[in-house]
C-alpha positions in Angstrom: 0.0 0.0 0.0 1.4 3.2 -1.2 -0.2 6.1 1.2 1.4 9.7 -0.1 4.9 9.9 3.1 8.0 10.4 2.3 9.1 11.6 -1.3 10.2 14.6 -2.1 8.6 17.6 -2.7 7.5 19.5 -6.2 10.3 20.2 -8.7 10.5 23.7 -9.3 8.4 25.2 -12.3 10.8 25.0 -14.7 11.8 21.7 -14.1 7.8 20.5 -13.1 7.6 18.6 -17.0 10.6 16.7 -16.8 9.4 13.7 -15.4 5.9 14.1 -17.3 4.3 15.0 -20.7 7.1 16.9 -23.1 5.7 19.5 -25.0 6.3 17.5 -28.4 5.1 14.8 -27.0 1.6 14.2 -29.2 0.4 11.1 -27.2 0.7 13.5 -23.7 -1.0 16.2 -25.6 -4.0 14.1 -26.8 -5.3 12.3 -24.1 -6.3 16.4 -23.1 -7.9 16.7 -26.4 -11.5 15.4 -26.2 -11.3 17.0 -22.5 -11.0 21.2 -24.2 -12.2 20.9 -27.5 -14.4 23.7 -27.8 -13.4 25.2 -24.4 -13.3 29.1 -24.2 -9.8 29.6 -22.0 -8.9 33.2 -21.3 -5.5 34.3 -21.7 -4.2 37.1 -19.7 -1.1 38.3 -20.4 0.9 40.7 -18.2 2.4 43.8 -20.1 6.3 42.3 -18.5 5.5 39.2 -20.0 4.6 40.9 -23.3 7.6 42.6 -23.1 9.8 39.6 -22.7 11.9 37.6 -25.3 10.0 34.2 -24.5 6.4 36.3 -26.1 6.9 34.7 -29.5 6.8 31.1 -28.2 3.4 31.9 -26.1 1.9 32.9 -29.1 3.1 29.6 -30.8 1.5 27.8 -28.0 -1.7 29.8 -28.6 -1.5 28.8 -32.2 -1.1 25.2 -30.7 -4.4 25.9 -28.6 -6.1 27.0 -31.5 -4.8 23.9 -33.6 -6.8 21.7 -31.4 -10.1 23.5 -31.1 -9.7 25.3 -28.3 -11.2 28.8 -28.3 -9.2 31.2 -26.9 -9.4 35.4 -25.8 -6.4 37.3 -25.1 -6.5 40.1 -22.3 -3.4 42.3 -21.6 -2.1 44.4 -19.0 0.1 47.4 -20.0 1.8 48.4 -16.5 5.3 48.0 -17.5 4.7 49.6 -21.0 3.0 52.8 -18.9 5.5 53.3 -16.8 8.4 53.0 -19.3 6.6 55.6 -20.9 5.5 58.1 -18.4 9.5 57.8 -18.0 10.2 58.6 -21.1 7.8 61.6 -21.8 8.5 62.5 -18.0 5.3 63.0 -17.4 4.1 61.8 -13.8 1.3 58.7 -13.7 -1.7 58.5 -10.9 -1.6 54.9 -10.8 0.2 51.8 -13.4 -1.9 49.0 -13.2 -5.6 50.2 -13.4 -6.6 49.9 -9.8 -6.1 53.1 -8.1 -7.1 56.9 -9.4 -6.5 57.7 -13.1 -5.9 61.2 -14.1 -6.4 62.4 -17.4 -2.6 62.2 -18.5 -2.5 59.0 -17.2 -5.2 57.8 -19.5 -3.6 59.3 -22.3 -0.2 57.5 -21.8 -2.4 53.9 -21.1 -4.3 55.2 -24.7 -1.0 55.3 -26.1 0.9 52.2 -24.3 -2.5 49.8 -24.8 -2.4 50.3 -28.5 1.1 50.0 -28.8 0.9 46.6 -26.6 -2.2 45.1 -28.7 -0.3 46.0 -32.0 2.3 43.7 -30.4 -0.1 40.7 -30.0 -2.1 41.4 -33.5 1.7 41.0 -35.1 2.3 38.0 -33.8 -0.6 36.7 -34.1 -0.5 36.9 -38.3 2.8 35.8 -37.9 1.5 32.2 -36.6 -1.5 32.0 -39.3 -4.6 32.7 -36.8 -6.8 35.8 -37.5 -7.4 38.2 -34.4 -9.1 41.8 -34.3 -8.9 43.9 -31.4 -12.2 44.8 -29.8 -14.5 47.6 -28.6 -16.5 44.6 -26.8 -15.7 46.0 -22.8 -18.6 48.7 -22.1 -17.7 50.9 -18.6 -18.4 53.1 -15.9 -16.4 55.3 -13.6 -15.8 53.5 -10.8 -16.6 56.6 -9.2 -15.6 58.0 -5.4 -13.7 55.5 -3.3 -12.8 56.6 0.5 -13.6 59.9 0.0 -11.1 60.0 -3.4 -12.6 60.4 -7.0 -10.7 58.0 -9.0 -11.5 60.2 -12.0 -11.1 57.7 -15.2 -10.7 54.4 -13.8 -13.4 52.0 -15.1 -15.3 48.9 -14.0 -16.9 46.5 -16.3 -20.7 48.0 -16.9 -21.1 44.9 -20.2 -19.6 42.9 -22.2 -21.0 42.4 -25.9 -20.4 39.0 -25.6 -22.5 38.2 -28.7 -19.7 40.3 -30.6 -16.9 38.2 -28.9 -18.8 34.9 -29.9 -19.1 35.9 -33.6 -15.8 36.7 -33.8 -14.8 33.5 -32.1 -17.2 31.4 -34.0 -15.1 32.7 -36.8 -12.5 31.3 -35.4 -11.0 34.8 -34.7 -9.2 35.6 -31.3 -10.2 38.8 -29.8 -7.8 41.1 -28.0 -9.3 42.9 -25.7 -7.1 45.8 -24.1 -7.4 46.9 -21.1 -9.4 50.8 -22.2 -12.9 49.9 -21.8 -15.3 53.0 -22.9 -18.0 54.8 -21.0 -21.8 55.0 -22.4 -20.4 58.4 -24.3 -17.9 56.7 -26.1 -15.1 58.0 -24.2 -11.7 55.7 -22.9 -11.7 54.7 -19.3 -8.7 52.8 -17.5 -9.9 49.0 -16.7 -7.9 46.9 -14.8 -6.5 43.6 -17.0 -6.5 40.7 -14.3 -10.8 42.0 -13.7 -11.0 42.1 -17.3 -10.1 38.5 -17.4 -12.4 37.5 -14.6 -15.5 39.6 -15.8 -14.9 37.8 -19.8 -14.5 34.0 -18.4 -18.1 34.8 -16.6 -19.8 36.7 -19.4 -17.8 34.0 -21.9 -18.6 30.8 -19.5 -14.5 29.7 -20.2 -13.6 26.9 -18.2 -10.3 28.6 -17.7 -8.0 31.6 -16.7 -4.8 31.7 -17.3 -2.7 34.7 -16.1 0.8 34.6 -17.9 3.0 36.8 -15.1 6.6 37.3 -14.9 6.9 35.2 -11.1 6.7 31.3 -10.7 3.0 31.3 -9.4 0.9 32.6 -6.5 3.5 33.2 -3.7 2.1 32.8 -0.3 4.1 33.5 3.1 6.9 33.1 0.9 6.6 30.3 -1.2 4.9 29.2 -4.5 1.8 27.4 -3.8 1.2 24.9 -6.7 -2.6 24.5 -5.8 -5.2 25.7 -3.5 -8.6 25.9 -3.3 -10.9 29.2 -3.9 -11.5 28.5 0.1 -8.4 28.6 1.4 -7.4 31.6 -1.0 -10.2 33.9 0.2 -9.8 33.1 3.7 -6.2 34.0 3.4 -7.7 37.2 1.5 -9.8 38.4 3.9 -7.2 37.3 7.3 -4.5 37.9 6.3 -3.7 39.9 2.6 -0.2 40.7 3.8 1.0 37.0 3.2 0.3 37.2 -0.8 2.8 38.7 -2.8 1.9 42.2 -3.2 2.7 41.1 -7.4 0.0 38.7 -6.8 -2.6 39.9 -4.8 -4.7 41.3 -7.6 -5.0 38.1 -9.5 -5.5 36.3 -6.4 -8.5 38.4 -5.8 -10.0 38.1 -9.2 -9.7 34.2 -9.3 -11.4 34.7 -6.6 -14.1 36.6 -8.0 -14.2 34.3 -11.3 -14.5 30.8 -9.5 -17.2 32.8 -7.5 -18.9 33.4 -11.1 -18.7 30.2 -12.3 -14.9 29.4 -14.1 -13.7 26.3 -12.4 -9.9 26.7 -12.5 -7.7 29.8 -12.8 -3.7 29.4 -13.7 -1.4 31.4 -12.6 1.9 30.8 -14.6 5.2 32.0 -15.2 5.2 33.7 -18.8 8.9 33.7 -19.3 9.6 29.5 -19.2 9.6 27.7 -22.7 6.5 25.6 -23.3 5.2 26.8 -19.7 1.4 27.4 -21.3 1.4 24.3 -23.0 2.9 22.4 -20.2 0.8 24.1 -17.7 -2.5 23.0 -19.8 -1.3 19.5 -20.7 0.0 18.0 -17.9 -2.0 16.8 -14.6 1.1 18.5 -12.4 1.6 21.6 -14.6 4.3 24.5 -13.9 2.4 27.1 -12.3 -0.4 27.9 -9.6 -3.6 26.4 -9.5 -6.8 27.9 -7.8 -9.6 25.6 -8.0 -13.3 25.1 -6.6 -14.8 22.4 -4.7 -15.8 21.1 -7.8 -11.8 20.4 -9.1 -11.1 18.1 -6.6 -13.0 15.3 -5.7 -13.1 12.0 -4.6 -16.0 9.7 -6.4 -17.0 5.9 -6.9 -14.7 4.3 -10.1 -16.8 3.7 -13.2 -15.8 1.1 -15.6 -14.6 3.3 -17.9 -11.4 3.8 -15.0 -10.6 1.1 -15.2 -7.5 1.2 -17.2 -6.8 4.7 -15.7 -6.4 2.7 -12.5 -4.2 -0.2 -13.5 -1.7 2.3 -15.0 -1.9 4.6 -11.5 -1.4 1.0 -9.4 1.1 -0.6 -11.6 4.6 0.9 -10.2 3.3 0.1 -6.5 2.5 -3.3 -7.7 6.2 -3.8 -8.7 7.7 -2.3 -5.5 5.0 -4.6 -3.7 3.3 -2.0 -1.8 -0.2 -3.0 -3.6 -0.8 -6.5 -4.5 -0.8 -7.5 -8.1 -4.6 -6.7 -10.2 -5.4 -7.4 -13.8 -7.3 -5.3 -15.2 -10.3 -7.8 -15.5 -9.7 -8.0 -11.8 -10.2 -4.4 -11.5 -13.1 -4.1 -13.8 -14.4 -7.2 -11.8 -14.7 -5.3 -8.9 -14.8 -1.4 -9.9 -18.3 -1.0 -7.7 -15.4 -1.4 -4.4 -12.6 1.5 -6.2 -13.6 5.6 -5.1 -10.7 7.4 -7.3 -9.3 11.4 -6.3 -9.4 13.3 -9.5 -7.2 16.3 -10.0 -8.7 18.6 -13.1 -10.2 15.1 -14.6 -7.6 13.2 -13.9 -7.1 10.4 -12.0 -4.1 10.8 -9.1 -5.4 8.8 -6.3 -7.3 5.4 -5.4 -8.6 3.0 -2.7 -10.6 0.3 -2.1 -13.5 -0.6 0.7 -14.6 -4.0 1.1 -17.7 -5.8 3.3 -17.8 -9.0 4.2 -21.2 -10.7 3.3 -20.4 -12.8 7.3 -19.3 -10.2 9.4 -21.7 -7.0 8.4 -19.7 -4.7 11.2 -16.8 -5.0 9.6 -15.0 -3.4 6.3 -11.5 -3.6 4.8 -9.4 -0.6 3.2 -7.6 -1.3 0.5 -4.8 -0.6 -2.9 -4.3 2.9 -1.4 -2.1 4.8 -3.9 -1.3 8.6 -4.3 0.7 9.6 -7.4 4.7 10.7 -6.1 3.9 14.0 -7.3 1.2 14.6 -4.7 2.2 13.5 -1.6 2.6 15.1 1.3 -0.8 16.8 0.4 -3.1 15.5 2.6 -4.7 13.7 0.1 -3.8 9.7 0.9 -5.8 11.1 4.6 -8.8 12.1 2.9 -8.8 9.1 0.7 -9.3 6.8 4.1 -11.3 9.2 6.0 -13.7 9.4 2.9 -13.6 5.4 3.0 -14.4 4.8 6.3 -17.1 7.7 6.1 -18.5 5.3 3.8 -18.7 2.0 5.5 -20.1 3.9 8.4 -22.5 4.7 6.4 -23.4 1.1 5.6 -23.3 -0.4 9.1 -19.6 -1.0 9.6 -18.5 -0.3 13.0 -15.0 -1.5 12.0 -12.9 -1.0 9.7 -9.3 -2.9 8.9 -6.2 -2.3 6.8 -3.5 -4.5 5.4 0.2 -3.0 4.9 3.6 -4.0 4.5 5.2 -0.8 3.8 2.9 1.8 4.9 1.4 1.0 8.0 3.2 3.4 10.0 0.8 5.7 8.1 -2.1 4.1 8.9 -1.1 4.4 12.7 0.3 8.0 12.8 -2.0 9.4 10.7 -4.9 7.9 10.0 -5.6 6.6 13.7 -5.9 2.8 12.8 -3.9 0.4 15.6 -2.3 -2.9 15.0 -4.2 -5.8 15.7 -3.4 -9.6 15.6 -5.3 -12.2 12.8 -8.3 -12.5 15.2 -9.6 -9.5 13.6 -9.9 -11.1 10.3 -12.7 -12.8 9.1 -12.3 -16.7 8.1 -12.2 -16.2 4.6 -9.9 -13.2 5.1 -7.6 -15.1 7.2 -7.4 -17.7 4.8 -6.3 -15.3 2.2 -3.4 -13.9 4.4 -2.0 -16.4 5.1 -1.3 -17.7 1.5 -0.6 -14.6 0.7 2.5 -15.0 2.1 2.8 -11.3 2.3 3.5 -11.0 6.5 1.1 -7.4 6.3 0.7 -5.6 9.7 -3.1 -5.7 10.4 -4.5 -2.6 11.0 -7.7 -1.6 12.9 -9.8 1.5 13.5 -13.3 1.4 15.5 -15.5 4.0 13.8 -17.4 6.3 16.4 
């Protein structure tokens, strides 16, 4: 039994792929295919990251998104591009990013820096083959007086002609959409690109963001967190802001907001590492940060059509004789006994729970196995808890475990204790014991 102890942790992100898909790996990429076909994703890019040298292989990737059906809108920030300017004209800015007060020269120089920026993404663009007009499909309003302070020409989202974005998508046209909405009088105001992207995946119902940014993910207290849920995040939001990079906050907020809405994951991913989109999209570990909703992930009773999905998770825990050996017909044979942790539709967890028809009180866990890549997440815990939730449910008031190699798991964490073959019933016993296998038996009593 393979539990989730011990390995070690994460490779950093731009080292994340090396032990999974490759980007030119077709096979890797495929088995994604059927999953995003026809899937709106929203693409924001930072202004640093559209300033960068790796820009030209993002918008191969997008090309490579758009190659297999997937529908994709590009939202861009211009803060860098602003401030280089304001620098160069000398002419003082209110605010760079579109989240604080913005004064009329201001506006001007985001006027100036967004079309400069969007010209950027149209080039390259027509440089890989796909057609993509810049819209006029973001209607606003002045955000208005904040604390007292008139933030002047700052804009919030009022509409979204999302009938215009879907026509041009059906066309199979990527919109740009910049981050200068206008007002009901047809006048530019200042928008903020990461609310942009939340406000198009909910008027857009995209099944994704992705925020292309020039740091290795969503830093929290310090380090990169590769996943957490919208839950976590907006407690952390609302306790204690101070422990997101100030970088990130904004995006941290607004994946907030979009999960809130109805997008299911938001990315956030480092824009300057080669392949990171594609690798990020096509790979169950990915290279960046991952906020999900309750609905991302789950645990859930196997279905047949797991069933190979679950021989290939088991199979490297069968040779190192943590799990004991299961065709696949064995598998299949008894699928109604597997529940299976899915991470964004993938399979990276299993166990089993067994009843004995003679002994009704009692129930067996079983061919626990957490993928190396996620241990030390919690998630070999909540695969037991969930199990012996279960056979509570049905009457158990017992529940029993077999391990050679990971029962000091089952102990320390999970709060089972060892027991001697008396526990077992007969036809259990008998099974042990050819077995020949010498597993600590395990016991929990369920409250």
């Amino acid at each position: 039994m393979s539990t989730g102890p011990g390995p070690t942790p994460p490779p950093p992100a731009s080292s994340a792929i090396a032990t999974t898909i490759k980007p030119t790996d077709l096979r890797g990429i495929l088995k994604y295919v059927p999953r995003f076909q026809g899937q709106i994703f929203i693409i924001a890019i930072d202004g640093a990251i559209v300033a960068d040298e790796n820009l030209g292989n993002l918008l191969v990737d997008i090309a490579v998104l758009r190659s297999l059906a997937i529908k994709v809108v590009l939202v861009h920030g211009i803060g860098q591009q602003l401030i280089e300017l304001a620098a160069l004209r000398n002419v003082p800015i209110s605010d760079a990013y579109g989240t604080g007060l913005t004064d009329a020269a201001t506006l001007d120089l985001a006027i100036r820096a967004s079309s400069r920026v969007s010209h950027v993404l149209l080039e390259g663009l027509t440089q890989n083959s796909l057609k993509c007009a810049i819209t006029n499909s973001i209607r606003a309003l002045p955000v208005g007086i904040i604390k007292g302070v008139d933030q002047q020409l700052t804009g919030r989202v009022e509409r979204i002609d999302k009938d215009f974005l879907g026509e041009l998508i059906s066309q199979q046209v990527v919109p740009i959409v910049a981050p200068v909405a206008f007002g009901p009088d047809g006048k530019s105001l200042r928008v903020n690109s990461d609310l942009l992207a939340a406000e198009l995946a909910e008027a857009l119902h995209a099944t994704k963001i992705i925020y292309l940014t020039p740091s290795g993910g969503l830093e929290i207290n310090g380090e990169v967190r590769r996943e957490i849920s919208v839950d976590a995040l907006r407690t952390i939001l609302r306790d204690k802001p101070e422990l997101i990079a100030e970088p990130a906050r904004s995006k941290a907020a607004h994946a907030v907001k979009a999960i809130e809405t109805g997008t299911p994951r938001v990315h956030i991913v480092d824009g300057r590492i080669f392949d990171g989109l594609i690798n990020e999209i096509f790979s169950s570990e990915g290279v960046g940060s991952l906020v999900y909703g309750n609905d991302y992930q789950q645990i859930r009773t196997a279905k047949r059509s797991d069933v190979r999905l679950i021989y290939n998770l088991t199979r490297n825990a069968v040779r190192r004789e943590e799990l004991l050996h299961r065709t696949q017909q064995a598998i299949e044979k008894n699928i109604d006994q597997f529940f299976v942790f899915e991470v964004d539709e993938n399979i990276i967890a299993c166990v089993t729970l067994y009843f004995y028809p003679d002994c009704p009180d009692l129930a067996e866990v079983g061919s626990l196995y957490v993928l190396p890549f996620y241990h030390n997440r919690g998630i070999g815990k909540k695969m037991v808890e969930y199990a012996c939730l279960m056979a509570k449910e049905r009457g158990a008031t017992r529940v029993i475990a077999l391990s050679t190699q990971s029962f000091g798991f089952f102990t320390n964490v999970c709060g089972f204790a060892e027991a001697t073959k008396e526990v077992l019933p007969e036809a259990r016993l008998k099974l042990y014991d050819d077995s020949g296998r010498n597993a600590k038996i395990l016991v929990k009593q369920l409250d």
